[in-house]
C-alpha positions in Angstrom: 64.6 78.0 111.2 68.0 77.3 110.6 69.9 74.1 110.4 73.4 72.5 110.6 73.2 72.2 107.1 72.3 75.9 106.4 74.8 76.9 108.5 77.4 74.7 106.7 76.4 76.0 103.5 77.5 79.3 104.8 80.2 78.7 106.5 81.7 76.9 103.0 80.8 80.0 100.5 82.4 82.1 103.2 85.5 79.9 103.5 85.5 79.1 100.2 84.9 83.5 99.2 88.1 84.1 101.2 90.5 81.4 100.1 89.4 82.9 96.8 90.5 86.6 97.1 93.3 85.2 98.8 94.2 83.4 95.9 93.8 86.0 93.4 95.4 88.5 95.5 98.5 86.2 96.2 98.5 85.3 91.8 98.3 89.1 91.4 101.1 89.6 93.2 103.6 88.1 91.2 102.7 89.0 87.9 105.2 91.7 86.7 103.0 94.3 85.7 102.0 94.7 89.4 105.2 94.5 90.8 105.4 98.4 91.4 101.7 98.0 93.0 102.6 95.7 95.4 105.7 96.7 96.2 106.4 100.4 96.4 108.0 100.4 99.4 111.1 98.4 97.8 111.2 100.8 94.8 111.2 104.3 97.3 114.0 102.5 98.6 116.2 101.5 95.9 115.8 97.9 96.6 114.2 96.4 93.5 113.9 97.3 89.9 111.2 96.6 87.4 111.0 93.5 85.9 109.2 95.7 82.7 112.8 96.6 81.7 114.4 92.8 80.9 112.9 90.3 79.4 110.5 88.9 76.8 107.6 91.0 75.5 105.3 88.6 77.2 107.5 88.1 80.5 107.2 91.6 81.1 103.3 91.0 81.9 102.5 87.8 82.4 104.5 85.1 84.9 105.8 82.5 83.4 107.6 80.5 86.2 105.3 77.5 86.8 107.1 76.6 89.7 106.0 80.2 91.6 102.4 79.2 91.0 103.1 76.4 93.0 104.5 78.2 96.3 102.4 81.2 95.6 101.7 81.5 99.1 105.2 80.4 100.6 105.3 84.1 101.7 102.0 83.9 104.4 103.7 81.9 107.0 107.1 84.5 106.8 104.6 87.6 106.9 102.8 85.8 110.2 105.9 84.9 111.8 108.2 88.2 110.8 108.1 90.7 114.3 105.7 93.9 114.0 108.9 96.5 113.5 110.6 94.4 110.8 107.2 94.3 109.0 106.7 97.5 109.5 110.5 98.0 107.8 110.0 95.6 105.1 106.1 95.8 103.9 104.8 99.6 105.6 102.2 100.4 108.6 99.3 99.6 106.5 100.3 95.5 106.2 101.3 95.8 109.7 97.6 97.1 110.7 96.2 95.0 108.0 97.5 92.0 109.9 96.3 93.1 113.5 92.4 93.5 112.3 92.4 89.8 112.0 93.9 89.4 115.3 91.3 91.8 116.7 88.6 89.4 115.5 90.4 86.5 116.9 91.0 88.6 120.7 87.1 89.2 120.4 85.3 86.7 119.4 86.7 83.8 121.0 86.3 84.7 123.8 82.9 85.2 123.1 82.6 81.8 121.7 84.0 80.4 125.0 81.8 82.6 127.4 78.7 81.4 125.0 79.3 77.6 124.6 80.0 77.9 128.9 77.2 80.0 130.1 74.4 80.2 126.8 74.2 77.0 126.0 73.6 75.6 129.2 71.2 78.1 130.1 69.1 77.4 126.2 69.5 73.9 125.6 68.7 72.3 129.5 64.7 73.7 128.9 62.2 72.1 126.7 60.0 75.0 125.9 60.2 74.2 122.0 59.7 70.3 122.7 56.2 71.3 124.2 55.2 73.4 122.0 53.8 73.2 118.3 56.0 75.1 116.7 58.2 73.7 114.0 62.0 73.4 115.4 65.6 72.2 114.1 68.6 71.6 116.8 70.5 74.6 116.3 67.1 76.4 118.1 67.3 74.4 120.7 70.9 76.7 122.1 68.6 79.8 121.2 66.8 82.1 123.6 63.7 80.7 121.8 64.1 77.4 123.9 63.9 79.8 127.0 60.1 80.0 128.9 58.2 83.2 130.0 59.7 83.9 134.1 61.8 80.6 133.6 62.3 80.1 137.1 61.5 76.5 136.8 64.4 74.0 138.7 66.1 71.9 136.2 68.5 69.4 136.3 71.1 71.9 135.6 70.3 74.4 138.4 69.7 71.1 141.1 73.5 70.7 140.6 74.5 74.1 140.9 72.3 74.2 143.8 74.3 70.7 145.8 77.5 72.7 145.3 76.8 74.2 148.7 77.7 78.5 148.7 77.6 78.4 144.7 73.8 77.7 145.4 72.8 81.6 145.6 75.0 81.8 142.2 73.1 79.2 140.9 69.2 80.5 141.3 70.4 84.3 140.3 72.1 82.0 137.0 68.8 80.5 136.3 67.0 83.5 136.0 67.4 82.2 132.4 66.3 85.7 130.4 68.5 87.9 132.7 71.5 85.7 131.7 71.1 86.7 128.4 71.0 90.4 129.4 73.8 90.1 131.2 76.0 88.3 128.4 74.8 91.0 126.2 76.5 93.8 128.6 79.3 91.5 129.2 79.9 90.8 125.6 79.4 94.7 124.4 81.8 95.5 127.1 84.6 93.1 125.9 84.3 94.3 122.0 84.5 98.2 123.4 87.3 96.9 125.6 89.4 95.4 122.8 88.9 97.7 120.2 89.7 100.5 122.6 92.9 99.0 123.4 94.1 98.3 119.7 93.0 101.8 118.8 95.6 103.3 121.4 98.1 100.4 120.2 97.7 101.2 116.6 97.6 105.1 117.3 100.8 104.6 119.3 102.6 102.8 115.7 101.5 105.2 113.4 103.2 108.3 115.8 106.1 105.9 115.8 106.3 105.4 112.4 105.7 109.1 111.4 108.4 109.9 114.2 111.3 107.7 112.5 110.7 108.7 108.9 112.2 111.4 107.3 110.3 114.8 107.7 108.2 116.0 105.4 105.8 118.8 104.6 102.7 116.6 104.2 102.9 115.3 107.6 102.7 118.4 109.6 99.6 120.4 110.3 98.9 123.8 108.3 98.2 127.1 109.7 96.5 129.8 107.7 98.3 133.0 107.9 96.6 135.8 106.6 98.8 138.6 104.5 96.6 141.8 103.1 94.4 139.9 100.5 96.6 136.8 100.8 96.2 133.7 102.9 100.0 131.8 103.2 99.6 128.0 104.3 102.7 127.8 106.5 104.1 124.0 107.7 105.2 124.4 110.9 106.2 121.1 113.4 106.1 122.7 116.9 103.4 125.9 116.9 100.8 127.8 115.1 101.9 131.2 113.4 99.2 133.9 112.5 101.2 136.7 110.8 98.7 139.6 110.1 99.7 143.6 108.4 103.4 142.4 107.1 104.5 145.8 105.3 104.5 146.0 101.5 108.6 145.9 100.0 108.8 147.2 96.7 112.1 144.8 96.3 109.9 142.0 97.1 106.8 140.0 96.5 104.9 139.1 99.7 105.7 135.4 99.3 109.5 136.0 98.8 109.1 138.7 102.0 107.4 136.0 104.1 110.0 133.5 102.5 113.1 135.2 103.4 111.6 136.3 106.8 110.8 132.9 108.1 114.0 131.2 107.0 116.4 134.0 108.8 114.3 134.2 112.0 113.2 130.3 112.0 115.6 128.1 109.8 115.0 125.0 112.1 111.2 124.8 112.1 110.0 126.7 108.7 109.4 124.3 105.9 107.1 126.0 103.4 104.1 127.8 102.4 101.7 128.4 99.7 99.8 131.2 98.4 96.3 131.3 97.9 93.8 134.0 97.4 91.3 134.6 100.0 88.1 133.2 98.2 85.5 134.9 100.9 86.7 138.1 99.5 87.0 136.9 95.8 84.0 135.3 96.0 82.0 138.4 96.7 83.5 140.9 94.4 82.8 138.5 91.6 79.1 137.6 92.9 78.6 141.3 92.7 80.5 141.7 89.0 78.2 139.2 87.7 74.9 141.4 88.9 76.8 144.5 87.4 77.2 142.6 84.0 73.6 141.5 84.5 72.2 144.9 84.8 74.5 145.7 81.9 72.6 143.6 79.3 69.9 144.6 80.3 70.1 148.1 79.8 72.0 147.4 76.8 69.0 145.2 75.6 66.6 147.8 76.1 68.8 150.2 74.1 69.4 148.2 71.3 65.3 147.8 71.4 64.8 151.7 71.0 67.9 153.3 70.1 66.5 156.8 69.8 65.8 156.9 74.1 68.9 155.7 76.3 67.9 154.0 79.8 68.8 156.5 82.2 69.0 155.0 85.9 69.6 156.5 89.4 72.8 156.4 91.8 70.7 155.5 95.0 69.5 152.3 96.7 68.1 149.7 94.3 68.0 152.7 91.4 65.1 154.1 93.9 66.4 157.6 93.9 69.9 159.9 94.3 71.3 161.0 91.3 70.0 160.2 87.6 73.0 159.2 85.4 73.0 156.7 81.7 72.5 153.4 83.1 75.1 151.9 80.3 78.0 154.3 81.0 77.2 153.3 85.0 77.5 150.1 84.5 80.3 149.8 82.7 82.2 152.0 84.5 81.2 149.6 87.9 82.5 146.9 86.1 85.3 148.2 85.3 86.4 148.9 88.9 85.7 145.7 89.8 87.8 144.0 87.4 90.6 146.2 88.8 90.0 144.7 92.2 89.7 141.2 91.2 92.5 141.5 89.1 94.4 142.3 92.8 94.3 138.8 93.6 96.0 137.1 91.0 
């Protein structure tokens, strides 16, 4: 069973575990060798310099201003205070959602802690169930559902005042069915976690679209549609609509990437950012699954010939060799292969 002191003992390695990797991450940050880690944002924009360029040979890694180590976290109470768009602006969406998880944890659990210490703890601690029996007991158990009796429907001090207050006396025997309470706080408490995170999921979703909306455009933010060209597959960044171009005539003048290229930036300059060519693998991948049973066959029969060189395997055209006509097995082969190359050799 647990105790104040067990629980202490946690509660300082935890405590004592964060202030830790706070530290370190806060002594980490001013050392000039992680300047460009912990600060990209500054360097896309133009607004800081590395410190790797000036400076002793030392300097440039290590920090040797005492007097930083001694304000190291001057910049926590700034960061807490600064409004979410200029943190946004000045550190990027990650620190800004980095900061809201903790104050998820503080919109969810207490609460919690209030609704407990106001409704559970009454409910556990006002029975003697662990008093009269012979199990072994610290205090903590006595706010546990372990201090709760089998059909506690017992009147106790607790519910005798709830019951003088008159019309909260109905409240007050449905409150004191002591195991339903806890079902109900479960419910209650579920219901207020799903609520919250719910609610900072829509909030976060709604600042990232933001963010993404006032930055400068770029082809990695915008969804990719396949379109497929002969044996060609072009991956096409388009911001407003999906585009599936199919049979596009062969030029002679032109590859098919400059064709698409040129086509898409006359007819739709304003939404056409790029594409890429890539091969289309299902195809690919079964003309050289089959070139590598061709080559197969090919050893064999080349195996066997070099065995007894005075009879040449001989095999037929038909299914599986089964029957059609009989032709030299090497010169079949090879001349399969051969055709295969030619069409793999299409898609590069």
């Amino acid at each position: 069973m647990a105790t104040l002191g067990d629980i202490g003992v946690a509660a300082t390695i935890n405590i004592l575990s964060a202030f830790a990797f706070l530290s370190a991450f806060a002594i980490l940050r001013i050392q000039p060798i992680n300047d460009r880690v912990y600060f990209p944002k500054w360097y896309l924009k133009g607004l800081r310099s590395s410190p790797l360029q000036t400076g002793t040979l030392v300097s440039k890694f290590v920090n040797l201003d005492f007097r930083s180590y001694l304000r190291f976290l001057s910049w926590m109470p700034a960061a807490l205070q600064m409004p979410e768009p200029e943190l946004i602006d000045h550190a990027g969406l990650d620190s800004a959602v980095y900061l809201r998880i903790y104050l998820i944890g503080l919109k969810i659990f207490i609460p919690i802690a209030c609704l407990g210490f106001a409704v559970m703890v009454p409910v556990n601690w006002t029975n003697k169930t662990l008093e009269h029996s012979k199990l072994k007991y610290s205090n903590i158990d006595l706010l546990s559902i372990s201090n709760v009796p089998l059909g506690s429907n017992r009147m106790s001090s607790l519910q005798r005042f709830y019951s003088n207050l008159g019309s909260w006396a109905f409240l007050g025997n449905v409150f004191f069915k002591r195991f339903w309470t806890h079902l109900v706080m479960a419910y209650v408490f579920t219901f207020w976690t799903c609520y919250v995170l719910k609610r900072e999921y829509e909030i976060v979703a709604a600042m990232r679209l933001h963010f993404l909306a006032s930055e400068h455009r770029r082809p990695d933010q915008f969804t990719s549609f396949a379109c497929i060209i002969h044996n060609f597959e072009f991956i096409l960044e388009y911001t407003t609509r999906e585009v599936l171009v199919r049979n596009v005539p062969p030029d002679p003048d032109e590859s098919v990437t400059q064709l698409v290229e040129h086509f898409f930036l006359v007819n739709h300059p304003d939404h056409y950012l790029t594409h890429q060519v890539v091969n289309n693998a299902n195809k690919l991948s079964e003309l050289v699954n089959k070139k590598k049973k061709m080559q197969n066959w090919l050893d064999f029969y080349q195996l066997k010939y070099s065995r007894n060189p005075a009879r040449k395997p001989s095999t037929k055209t038909g299914f599986l060799g089964l029957w059609g006509k009989t032709v030299d097995a090497i010169d079949f082969y090879t001349s399969k292969i051969e055709t295969l190359k030619k069409e793999v050799s299409g898609f590069s």
